[in-house]
SENU-26859 format. One record per residue: residue in one letter; x, y negated, z negated of N, C-alpha, C, O in turn. Coordinates in steps of 0.001 Angstrom, whole numbers, plus 500000, padded with zeros to 6 digits. Each point is the difference from the previous one (the first is absolute). Layout:
N
AXYZXYZXYZXYZ;...
***
This chain:
76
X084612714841702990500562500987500902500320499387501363500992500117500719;X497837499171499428500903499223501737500949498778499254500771499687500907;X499314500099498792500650499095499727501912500755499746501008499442500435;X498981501579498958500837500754499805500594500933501529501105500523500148;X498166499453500470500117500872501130500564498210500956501148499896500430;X497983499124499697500989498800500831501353499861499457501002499767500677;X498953500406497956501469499572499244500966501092500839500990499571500591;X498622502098499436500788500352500579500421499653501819501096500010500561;X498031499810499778500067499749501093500868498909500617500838499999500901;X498674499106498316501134498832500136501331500033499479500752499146500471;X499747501667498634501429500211499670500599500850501080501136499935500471;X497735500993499874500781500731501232500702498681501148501095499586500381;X497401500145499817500465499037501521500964499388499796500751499632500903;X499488500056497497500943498891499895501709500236499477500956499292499684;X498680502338500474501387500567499581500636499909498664501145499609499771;X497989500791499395500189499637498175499205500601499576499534499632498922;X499944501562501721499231500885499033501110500720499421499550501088499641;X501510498844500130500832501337498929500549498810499160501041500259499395;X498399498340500436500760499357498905499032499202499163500220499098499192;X497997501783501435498985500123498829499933500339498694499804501215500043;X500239498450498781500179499903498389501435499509499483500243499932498796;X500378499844501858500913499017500057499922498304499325499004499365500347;X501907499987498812499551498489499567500551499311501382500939500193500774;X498047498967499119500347498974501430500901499225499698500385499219500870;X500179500757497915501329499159499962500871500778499847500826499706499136;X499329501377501497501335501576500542499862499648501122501161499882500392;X497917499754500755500044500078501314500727498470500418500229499001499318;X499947501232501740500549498922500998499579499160500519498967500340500575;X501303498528499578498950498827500727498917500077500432498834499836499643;X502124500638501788498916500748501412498885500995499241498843499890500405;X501363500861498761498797501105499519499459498944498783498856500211499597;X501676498997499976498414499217499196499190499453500590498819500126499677;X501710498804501765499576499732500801499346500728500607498903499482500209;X501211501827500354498616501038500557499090500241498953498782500021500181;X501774500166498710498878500105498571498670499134500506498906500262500500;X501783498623499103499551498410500506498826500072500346498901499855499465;X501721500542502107499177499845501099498730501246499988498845499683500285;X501464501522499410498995501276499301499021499147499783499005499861500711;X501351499334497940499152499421498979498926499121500407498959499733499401;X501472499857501734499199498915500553498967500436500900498824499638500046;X502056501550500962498723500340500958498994501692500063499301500681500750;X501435499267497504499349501472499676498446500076500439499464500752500814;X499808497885498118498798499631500313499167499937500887498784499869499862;X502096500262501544499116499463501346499405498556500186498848499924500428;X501883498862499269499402498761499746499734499563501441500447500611500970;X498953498518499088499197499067500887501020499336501158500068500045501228;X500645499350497752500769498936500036501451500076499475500131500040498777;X500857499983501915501314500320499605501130498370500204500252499379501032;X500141500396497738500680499054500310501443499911499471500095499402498929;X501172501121501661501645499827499559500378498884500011499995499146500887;X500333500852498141501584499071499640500863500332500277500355500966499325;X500628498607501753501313500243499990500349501713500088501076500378499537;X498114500482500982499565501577499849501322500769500488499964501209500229;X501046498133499897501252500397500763501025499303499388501075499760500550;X498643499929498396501482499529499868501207500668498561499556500182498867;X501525500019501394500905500941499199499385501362499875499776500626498964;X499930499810502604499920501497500363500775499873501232500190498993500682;X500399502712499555500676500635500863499292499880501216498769500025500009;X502040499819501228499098499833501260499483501020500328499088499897500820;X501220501254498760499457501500499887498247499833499371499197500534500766;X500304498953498250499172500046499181499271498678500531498827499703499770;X501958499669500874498855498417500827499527501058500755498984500582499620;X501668499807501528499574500707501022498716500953499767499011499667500654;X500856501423498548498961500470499208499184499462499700498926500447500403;X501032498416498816499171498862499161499214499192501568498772499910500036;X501967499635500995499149499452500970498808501016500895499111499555500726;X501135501724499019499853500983500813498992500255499039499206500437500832;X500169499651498101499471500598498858498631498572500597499123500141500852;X501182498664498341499433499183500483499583499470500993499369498943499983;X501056502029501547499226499834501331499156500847499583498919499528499648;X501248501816500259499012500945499615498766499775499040499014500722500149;X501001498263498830498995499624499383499429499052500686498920499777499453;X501261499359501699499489499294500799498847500456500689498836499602500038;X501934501571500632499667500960501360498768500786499069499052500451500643;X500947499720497854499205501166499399498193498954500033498899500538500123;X501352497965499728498662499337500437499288500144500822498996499292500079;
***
């Protein structure tokens, strides 16, 4: 149940909660790439480490994505 309740949470923040049950190979770059990224910091890990976390996305969705990841900074 929490785990289900972050999932929503994070599609909100991330603007892809209405393209939940959806195959991720229907969606678009940029939204596998937020998938992605869901996937990674659903957990609350320790330690966060990107590859290349920006690249072949919209500057719309960097912008978000840097802003998301100050906020998990700031949440330590």
């Amino acid at each position: 149940s929490d785990a289900v309740a972050r999932i929503k949470e994070w599609t909100k923040r991330m603007d892809i909660h209405e393209w939940i049950g959806n195959k991720v190979e229907d969606l678009s770059k940029g939204m596998q790439q937020k998938i992605q990224f869901i996937g990674t910091v659903l957990h609350n890990p320790d330690l966060l480490i990107l590859d290349e976390p920006f690249s072949g996305i919209d500057p719309i969705v960097v912008a978000e994505a840097q802003e998301i990841i100050k906020d998990l900074k700031i949440a330590d």
